[in-house]
N, C-alpha and C positions, 0 to 999 in steps of 0.2 A: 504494500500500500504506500501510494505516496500523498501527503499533505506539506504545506509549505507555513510560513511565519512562525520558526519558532520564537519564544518569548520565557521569558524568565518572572510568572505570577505567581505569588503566595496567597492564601488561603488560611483560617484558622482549622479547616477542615479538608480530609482526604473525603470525594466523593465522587460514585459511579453513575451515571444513568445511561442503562443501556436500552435502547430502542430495537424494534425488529422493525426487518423492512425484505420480509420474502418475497423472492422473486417467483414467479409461475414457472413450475418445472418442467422444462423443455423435453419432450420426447428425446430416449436414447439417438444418438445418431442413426440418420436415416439410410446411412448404406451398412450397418453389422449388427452386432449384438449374437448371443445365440438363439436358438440353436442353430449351431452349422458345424459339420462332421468333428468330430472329438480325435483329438491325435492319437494316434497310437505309441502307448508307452512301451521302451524297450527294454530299458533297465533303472532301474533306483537304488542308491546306497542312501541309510540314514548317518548324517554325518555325527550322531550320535554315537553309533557304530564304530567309529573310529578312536573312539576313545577320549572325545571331550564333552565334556556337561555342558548344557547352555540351554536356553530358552529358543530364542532369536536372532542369533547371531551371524549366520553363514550370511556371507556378502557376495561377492565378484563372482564369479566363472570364464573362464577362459580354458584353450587345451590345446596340444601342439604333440607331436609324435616324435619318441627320441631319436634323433641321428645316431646314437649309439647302439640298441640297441631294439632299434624297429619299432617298439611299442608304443600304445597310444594313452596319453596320459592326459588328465583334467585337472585345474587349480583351482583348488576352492581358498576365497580369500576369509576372512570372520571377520567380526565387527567385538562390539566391548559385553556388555550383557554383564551376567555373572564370571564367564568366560575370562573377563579383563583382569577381575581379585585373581583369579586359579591358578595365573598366569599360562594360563592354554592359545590367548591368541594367537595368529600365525595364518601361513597355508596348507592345507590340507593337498595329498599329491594321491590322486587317485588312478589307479591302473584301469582305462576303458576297451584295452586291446577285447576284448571280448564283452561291446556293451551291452548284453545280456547279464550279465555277473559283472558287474566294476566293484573291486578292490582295493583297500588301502594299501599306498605302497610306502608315506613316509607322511611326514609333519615336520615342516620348519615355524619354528616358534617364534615368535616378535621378542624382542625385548619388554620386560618387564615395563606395566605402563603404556603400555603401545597395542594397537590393533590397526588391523587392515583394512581397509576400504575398498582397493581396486588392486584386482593383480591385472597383472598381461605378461603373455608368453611369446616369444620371436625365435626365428633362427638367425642370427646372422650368419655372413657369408662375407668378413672382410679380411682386410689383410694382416689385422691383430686380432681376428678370433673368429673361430668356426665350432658352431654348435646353440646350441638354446640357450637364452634369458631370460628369466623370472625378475618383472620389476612387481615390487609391492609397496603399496603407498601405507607411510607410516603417519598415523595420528596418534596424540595421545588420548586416554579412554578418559571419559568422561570430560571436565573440561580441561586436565593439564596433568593433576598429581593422584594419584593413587594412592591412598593411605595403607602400609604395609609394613609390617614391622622390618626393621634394617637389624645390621649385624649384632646392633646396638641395645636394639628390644625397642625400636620407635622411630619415628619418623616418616619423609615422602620419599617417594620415588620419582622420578618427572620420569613421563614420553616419553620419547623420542620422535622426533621428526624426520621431514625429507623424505627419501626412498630406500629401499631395502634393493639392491642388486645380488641376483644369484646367478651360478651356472648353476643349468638342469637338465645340461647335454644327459650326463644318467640322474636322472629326476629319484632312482634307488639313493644317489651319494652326491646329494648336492652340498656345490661348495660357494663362500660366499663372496665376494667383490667387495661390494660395500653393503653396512647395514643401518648408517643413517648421513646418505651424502644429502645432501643442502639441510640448511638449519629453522626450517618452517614445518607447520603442518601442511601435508600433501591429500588431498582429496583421489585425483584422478592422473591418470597416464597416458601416452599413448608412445609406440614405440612403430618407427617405420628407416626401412634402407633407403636410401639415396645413390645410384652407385656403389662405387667402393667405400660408402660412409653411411654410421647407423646413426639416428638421434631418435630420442624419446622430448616431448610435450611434458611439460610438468604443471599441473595447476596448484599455486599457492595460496593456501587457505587466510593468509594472515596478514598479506600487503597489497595494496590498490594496485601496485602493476604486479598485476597475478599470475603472466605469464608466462614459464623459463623455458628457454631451449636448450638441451644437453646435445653435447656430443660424444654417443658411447662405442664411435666405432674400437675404440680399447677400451671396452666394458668394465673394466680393472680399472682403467681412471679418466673416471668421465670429468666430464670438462665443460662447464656452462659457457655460451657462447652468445645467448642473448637474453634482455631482458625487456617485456613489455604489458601493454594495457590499455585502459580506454586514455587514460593521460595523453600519448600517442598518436590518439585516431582524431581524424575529423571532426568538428565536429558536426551535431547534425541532430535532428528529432527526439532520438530514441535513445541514443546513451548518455546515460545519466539519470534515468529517469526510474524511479521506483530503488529497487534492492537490486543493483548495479553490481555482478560478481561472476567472476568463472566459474564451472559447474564441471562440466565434462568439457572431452576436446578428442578429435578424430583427425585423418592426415590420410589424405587420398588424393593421386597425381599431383603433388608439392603442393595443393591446396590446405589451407587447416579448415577446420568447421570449429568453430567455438561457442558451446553454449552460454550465455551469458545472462542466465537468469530472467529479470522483468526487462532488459534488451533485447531478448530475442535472441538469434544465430549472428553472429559476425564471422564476416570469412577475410581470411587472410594470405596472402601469397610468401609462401616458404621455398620458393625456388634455391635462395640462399636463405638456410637456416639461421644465418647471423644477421640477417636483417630483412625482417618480415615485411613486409607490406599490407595496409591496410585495404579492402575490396567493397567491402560494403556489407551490412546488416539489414536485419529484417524488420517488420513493425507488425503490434498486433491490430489487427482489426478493431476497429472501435464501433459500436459496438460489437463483445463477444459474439460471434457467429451463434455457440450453440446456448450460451445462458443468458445473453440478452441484456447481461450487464457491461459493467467496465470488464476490458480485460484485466486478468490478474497478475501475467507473465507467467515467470518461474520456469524458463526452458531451463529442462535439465540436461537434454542429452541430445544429438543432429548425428544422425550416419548418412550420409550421399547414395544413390544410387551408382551402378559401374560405370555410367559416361559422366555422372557430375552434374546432371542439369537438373535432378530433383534432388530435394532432401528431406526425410521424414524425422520431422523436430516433436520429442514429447516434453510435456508439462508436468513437472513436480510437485501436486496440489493434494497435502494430505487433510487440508481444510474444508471441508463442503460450504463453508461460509465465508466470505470478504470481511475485513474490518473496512468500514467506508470510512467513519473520521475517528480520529484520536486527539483530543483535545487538553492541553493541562494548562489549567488556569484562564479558560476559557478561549483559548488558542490552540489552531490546527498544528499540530506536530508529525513528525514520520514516529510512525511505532509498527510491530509486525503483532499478528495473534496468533500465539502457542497454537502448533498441529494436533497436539494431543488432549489440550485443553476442551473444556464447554466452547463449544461457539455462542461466538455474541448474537447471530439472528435466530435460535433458537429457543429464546431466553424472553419470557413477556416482556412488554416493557417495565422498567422495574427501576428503582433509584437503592441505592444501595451508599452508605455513609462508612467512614472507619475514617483511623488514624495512621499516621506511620506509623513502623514498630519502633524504631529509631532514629536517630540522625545520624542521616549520611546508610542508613537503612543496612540490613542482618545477610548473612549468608545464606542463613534457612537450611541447612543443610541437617539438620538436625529438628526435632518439633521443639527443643528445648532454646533453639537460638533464637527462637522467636516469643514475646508473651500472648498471651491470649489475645484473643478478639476482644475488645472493647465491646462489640454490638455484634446483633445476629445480621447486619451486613457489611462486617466490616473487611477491608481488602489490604495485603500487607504486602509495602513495598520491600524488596530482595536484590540485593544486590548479584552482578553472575560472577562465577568463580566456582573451583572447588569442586561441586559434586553437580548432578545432573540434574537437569530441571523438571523432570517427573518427582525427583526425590524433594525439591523446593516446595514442588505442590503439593505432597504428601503431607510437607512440615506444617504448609501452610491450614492444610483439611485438618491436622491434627489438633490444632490448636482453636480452628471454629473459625476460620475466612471463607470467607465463599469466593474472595480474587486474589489475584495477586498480580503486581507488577515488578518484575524484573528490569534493570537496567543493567549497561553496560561499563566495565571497570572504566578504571580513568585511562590505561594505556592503552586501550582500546577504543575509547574514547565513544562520539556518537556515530559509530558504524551498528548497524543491525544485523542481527539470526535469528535466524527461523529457527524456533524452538519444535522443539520434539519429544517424546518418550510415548513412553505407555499411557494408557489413557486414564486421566484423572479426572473427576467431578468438583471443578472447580475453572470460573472464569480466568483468562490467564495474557498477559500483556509483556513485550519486549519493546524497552525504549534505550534511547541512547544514556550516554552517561549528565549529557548536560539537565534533560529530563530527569532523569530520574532524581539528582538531586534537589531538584525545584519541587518534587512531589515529596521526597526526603524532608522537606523543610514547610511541607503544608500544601503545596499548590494545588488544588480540585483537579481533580480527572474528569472528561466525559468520552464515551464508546458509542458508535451506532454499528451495524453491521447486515449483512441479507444476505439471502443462500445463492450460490452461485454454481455448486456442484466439485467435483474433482478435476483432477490434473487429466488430458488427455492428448490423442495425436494429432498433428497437423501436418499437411503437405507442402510443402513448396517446392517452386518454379527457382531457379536460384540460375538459370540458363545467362542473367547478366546481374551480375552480383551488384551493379549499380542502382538496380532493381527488381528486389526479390520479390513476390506475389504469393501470398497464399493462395493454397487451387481449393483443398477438401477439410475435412475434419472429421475425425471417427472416435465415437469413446463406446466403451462398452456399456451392456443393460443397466449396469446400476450406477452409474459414474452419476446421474441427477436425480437419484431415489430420494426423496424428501419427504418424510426423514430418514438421513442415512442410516446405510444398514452397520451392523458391527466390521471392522478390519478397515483398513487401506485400501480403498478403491482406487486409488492413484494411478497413472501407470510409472515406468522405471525405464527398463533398459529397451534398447534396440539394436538390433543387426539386420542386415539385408544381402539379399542375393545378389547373383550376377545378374538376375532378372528384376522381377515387380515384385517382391514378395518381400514384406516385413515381416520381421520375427519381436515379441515384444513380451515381455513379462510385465505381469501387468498387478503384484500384490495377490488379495483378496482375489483379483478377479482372472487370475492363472495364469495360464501362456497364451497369448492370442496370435493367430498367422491372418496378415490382413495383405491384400493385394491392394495395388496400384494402379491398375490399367486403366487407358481410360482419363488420366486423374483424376480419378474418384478412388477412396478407399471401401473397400467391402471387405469384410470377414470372411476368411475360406476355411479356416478350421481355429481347433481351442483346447486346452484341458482346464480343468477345476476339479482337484481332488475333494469328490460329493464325500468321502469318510472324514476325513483328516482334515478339511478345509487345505486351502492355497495361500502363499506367503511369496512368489516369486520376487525375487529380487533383481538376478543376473539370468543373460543369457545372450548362448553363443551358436553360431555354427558350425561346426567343424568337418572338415572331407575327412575319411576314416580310410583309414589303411586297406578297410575290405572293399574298399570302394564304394562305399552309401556316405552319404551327407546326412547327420542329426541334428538334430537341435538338444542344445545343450543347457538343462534351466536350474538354480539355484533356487533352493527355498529356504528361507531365511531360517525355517522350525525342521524341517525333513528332510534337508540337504543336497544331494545332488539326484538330476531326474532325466534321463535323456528319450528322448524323441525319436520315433520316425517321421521324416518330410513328407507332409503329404503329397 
């Protein structure tokens, strides 16, 4: 969401009033949905199976066949969960040479503190190294430290940032490169040859120019060679506009594709990787095509088609609802609404009072860092830091707030995130750090909000990057169910063929293979595990050594699940 005039008001009172303002729920998209033919499953390992505890945690997917030793292997990335205390995170290395029966074949561990987001596998072919690359992006688990006892009997442990480089020429005895080159939190990768030269994409979680070019053709000691971002670019309409951030990022014939959140796709020319060039970016339609409001943004993730003239861009919306204004002290502000929180158009209209909990406001990470609720609607502002913002809410439910506002430390200053977790009963707000302490010190909040639906896919025409066109839009059956159903309707990943055919994990709502022809999107087949429910996170294509092409899909709770094409 974007609002503009911030201002520095005080108040002798913290208070909410939150309005509804639903929108009429637009029929599913008119070219998919199911029923349409259910993919055939060919093999499934529970990444339970393999020997780590966790709820939620499996992430990435990616798979590559060893040069050494023939066999066809898949990388499972994890995320934090409980997973992060056990210190279990890491990649999971699964043997699919017979994807009927896929087997555990090893686990490389993160460093304590750290978990994975995104793997990718490569082979290079250069003149300082021949065989496979495992990059793994390193985040620290929850916001930075770990509380874990040390040598000592106390203390943190920090993250580790950057990238994790492996060789996994034999993915049985992998050896490691490096295990945290650059000194940032790392979201996403991408890794592609040039020639006789390899370079990987690095997207940086932590600085406005977010975006680094490696060069790994000596994967042993890579070497950044550029740094950039919207600072950089043009300017022009759309960047700058809303929650302005790299997401993902893909690299097809020296083109980049770069998600860039409420900007849309920017593409960029990497002909020389040391110095990109800017191509042009995309806009959303105003009004939303299918929910008829503002758009929201939030591209997470852009894969091209095999000539480069389409690109199938999806939307990262774990929110079924928009914040429309965020007001403190009677002034529009930028603030984001918790994914996992109550939504605000949900919620009667309803006024709601409370205090800070303190000055300069509590961690919450505890129920005890906070004191009671003053009132049966009072809303406790939290500082971010430390522990995870489902565990803030929890502090906050514990103690008898029905909100809470989160802001941002000071060295972070007024940049925003989308907050996340598991899902709590309790209203929930992300503002920056100048905000929040203006609310720290008294200033009135107001919230209004309306339903807009989930995160879904879009088309584009991208044939002159100086003018990109949305062509179609497709979201699955319940992407505008009002009121949403239980899970993540969202969708996530994307890969595509040599032909029209996206592959796309989509949560809640499975695997979906939706065609392009035409440009129009239509659904040609799906899975949703009716016993277990669906969780998809990742997913990959892979040519397999027997000669069939699968699909390859991660589930964040059931692990890995491979497919046949239909």
């Amino acid at each position: 969401m974007k609002s503009t005039n911030k201002s520095l008001l005080t108040a002798s009172t913290l208070a909410v009033t939150v309005s509804v303002g639903l929108a009429t729920s637009p029929a599913f998209a008119t070219h998919g949905g199911s029923p349409s033919p259910e993919l055939t499953v060919v093999g499934h390992i529970d990444a339970a199976a393999v020997g780590v505890p966790f709820g939620e945690n499996v992430t990435d997917v990616w798979a590559a066949q060893s040069s050494s030793n023939g066999r066809d292997y898949a990388y499972l990335g994890t995320f934090d969960d409980i997973a992060c205390m056990l210190d279990t995170t890491g990649t999971h290395i699964i043997d699919i040479t017979d994807p009927a029966s896929p087997f555990n074949a090893g686990f490389i561990a993160d460093k304590p503190g750290t978990r994975t987001n995104d793997v990718k596998v490569a082979h290079l072919e250069t003149p300082r190294f021949s065989g496979e690359i495992l990059v793994a992006s390193n985040e620290s688990c929850g916001s930075g430290f770990i509380p874990r006892l040390n040598a000592n009997g106390g203390g943190t442990i920090p993250g580790q940032g950057g990238v994790a480089i492996w060789d996994v020429t034999d993915p049985t005895d992998p050896k490691v490169f490096k295990q945290n080159f650059l000194d940032f939190g790392v979201h996403n990768t991408y890794i592609w040859q040039q020639g006789l030269n390899a370079y990987m994409l690095v997207v940086d979680d932590d600085n406005v120019q977010d975006l680094h070019i490696v060069d790994i053709t000596k994967p042993q000691s890579p070497r950044e060679i550029a740094v950039t971002g919207q600072l950089d670019w043009p300017e022009n309409d759309n960047i700058g506009d809303g929650e302005v951030f790299l997401h993902d990022v893909w690299v097809q014939n020296n083109i980049a594709y770069l998600s860039y959140w409420d900007a849309g796709l920017v593409l960029l020319d990497v002909s020389d990787p040391s110095n990109p060039v800017f191509l042009g970016d995309s806009e959303y339609i105003t009004p939303d095509p299918l929910s008829g409001e503002a758009p929201e943004g939030n591209s997470h993730v852009a894969v091209p088609n095999a000539d480069g003239t389409r690109v199938l861009m999806g939307d990262e919306d774990f929110a079924a609802g928009s914040l429309t204004s965020f007001q403190v002290g009677g002034a529009d502000v930028d603030a984001a609404e918790g994914a996992f929180t109550t939504p605000v158009f949900s919620l009667p209209a309803a006024s709601f009072a409370g205090v800070a909990v303190t000055q300069g406001g509590s961690l919450g990470c505890t129920a005890a860092d906070l004191s009671a609720a003053p009132g049966v609607d009072s809303v406790a502002i939290i500082q971010r830091g430390v522990c995870r913002f489902d565990t803030k809410a929890q502090s906050a439910i514990d103690q008898g707030y029905v909100g809470m506002v989160v802001y941002n430390d000071a060295a972070r200053g007024d940049a925003l995130v989308s907050m996340s977790g598991d899902p709590r009963n309790i209203v929930g707000f992300f503002v920056g750090n100048t905000d929040g302490n203006a609310i720290a010190n008294g200033a009135t909040i107001a919230a209004t909000g309306l339903f807009d639906g989930y995160g879904y896919l879009r088309l584009l025409d991208v044939s002159d990057p100086a003018n990109i066109v949305e062509l179609d839009q497709f979201a699955t059956e319940h992407v505008f169910d009002n009121p949403p159903l239980p899970g993540d309707r969202t969708m996530h990943n994307i890969v595509v063929n040599e032909g029209t055919t996206a592959y796309i994990s989509w949560y809640a709502e499975g695997m979906r293979v939706v065609e392009f022809t035409g440009d129009t999107l239509v659904e040609s087949a799906h899975f949703v595990d009716t016993d277990d429910g669906s969780n998809f996170w990742g997913v990959y294509l892979y040519e397999h050594s027997d000669g069939n092409t699968y699909i390859l899909g991660s589930d964040r709770s059931t692990g890995l699940w491979i497919f046949e094409t239909p």
